[in-house]
N, C-alpha and C positions, 0 to 999 in steps of 0.2 A: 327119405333121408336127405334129400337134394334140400328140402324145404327146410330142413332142420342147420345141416350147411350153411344156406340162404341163412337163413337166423343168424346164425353164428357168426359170421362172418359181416353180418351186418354191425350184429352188436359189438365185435371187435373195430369195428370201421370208426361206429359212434363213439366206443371208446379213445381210440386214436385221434380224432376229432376233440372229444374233451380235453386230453393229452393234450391235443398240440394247442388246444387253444390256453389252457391252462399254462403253459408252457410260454405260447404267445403274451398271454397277461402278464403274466409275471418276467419276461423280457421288455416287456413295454414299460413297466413298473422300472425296473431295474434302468436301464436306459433313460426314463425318466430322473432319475435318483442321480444316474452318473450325470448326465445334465445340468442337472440343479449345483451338484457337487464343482464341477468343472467353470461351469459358472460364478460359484460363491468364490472360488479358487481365482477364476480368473478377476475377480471384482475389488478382493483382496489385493491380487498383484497392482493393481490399476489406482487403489486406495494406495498403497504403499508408494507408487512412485508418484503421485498426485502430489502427497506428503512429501516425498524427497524433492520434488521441485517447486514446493514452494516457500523451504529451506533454506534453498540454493536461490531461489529469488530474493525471498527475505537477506540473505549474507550479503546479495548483488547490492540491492538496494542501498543498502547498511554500509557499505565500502563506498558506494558513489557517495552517499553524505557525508560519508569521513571523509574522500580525497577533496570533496567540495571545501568543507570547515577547514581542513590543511591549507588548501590553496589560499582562501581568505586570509585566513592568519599572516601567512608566508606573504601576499601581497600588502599586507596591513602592515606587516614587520618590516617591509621592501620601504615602503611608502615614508614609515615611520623614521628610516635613518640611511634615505638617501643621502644625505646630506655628511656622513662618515667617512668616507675618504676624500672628500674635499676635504673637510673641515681638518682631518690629522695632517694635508699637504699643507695648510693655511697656517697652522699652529708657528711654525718654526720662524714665520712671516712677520707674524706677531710678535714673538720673542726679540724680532730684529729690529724693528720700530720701536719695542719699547727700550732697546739697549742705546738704540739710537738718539731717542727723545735725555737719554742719561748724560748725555755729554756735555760739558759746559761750551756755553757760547758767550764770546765775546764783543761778537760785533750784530750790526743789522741788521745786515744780510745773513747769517746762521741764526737771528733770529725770526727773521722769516721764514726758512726754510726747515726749523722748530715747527712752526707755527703750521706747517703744510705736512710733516709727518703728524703731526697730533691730530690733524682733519684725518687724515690719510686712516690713523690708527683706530680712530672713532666709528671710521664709516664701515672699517672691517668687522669692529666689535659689531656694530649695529647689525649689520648683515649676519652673521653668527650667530648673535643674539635668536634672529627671525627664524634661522632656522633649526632653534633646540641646541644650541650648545653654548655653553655657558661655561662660565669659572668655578671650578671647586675652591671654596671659600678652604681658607689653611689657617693663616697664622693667629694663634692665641688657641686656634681650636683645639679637642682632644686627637689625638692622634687616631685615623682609621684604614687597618691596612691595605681595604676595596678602593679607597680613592686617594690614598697620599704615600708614597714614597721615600719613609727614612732612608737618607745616604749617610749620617751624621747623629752622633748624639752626645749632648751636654750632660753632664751631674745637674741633678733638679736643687732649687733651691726654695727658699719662701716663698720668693718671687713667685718661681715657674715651678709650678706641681710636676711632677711625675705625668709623663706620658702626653704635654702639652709639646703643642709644634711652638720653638722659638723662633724658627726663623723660615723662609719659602726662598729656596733657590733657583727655582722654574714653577712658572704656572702649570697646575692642572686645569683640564678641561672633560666636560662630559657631554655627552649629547644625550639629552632624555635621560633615560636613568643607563644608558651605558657610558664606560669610562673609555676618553679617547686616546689621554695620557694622564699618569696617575701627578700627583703633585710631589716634586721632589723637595725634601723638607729636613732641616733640621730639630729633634726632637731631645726632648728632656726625660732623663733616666734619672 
């Protein structure tokens, strides 16, 4: 009976042996599996944020080009009408010379000193000229309310159609296509 025990007890052993190995497989199996999983999981996470930064690079990028193109403009537009607050201080300058050149003169000497406002008034145009700012043409033109200034207005006749400027009481001036003062003008209704 010892030898039969012996048996017994063997075959229980080998069984428990298969057991565990079985047991062992299939945790190896399973651990593999979690692995794999944990793995695909974490690859995913890694995939995901790969993605989200190179979103967030993309947008970076994309903003530095925009504040680049802004800045050009802005220094382009700087560049384009530095010449705008001289030119509105200059205007008033203008008006005084030419009210000045209106005056009758009677002798020599006030026509000489004619003679040296008119260089005087020429050299500013000139210079003004140079740098973009010019005269808004007005009188006989149609009336436009971006660059000319009704203070004033006549009954239209044959003459003077409807909405014609008859008369310019102050020049306008513009600089490039901006207006630095608009042209004050009497207009026909």
């Amino acid at each position: 009976m010892a030898e039969e025990e012996k048996q017994a007890e063997q075959t229980a052993d080998e069984q428990a042996t298969e057991n565990t190995a079985a047991t062992d497989s299939v945790t190896e199996a399973e651990v593999e599996e979690t692995e794999e999983v944990v793995a695909a999981s974490e690859v995913d996470t890694l995939k995901a944020q790969l993605d989200e930064m190179e979103d967030k690079f993309l947008r970076a990028q994309a903003e530095v080009a925009n504040i680049s193109r802004r800045n050009k403009a802005e220094h382009e537009s700087l560049v384009k009408y530095r010449s705008q607050d001289l030119g509105k201080k200059l205007l008033p300058v203008m008006d005084n010379l030419e009210r000045a050149l209106q005056t009758e003169i009677n002798d020599e000497q006030g026509a000489s000193l004619k003679k040296g406002v008119e260089m005087v008034l020429e050299s500013l145009a000139v210079a003004l000229k140079e740098e973009g700012i010019k005269e808004i043409s007005a009188q006989g033109e149609t009336f436009d309310p971006n660059i000319h200034q009704a203070v004033q207005t006549i009954p239209a006749s044959d003459e003077t159609p409807s909405e014609t400027i008859v008369e310019v009481l102050q020049k306008g001036y513009q600089l490039h296509d901006r207006v630095l003062r608009p042209a004050m003008v009497i207009v026909a209704q």
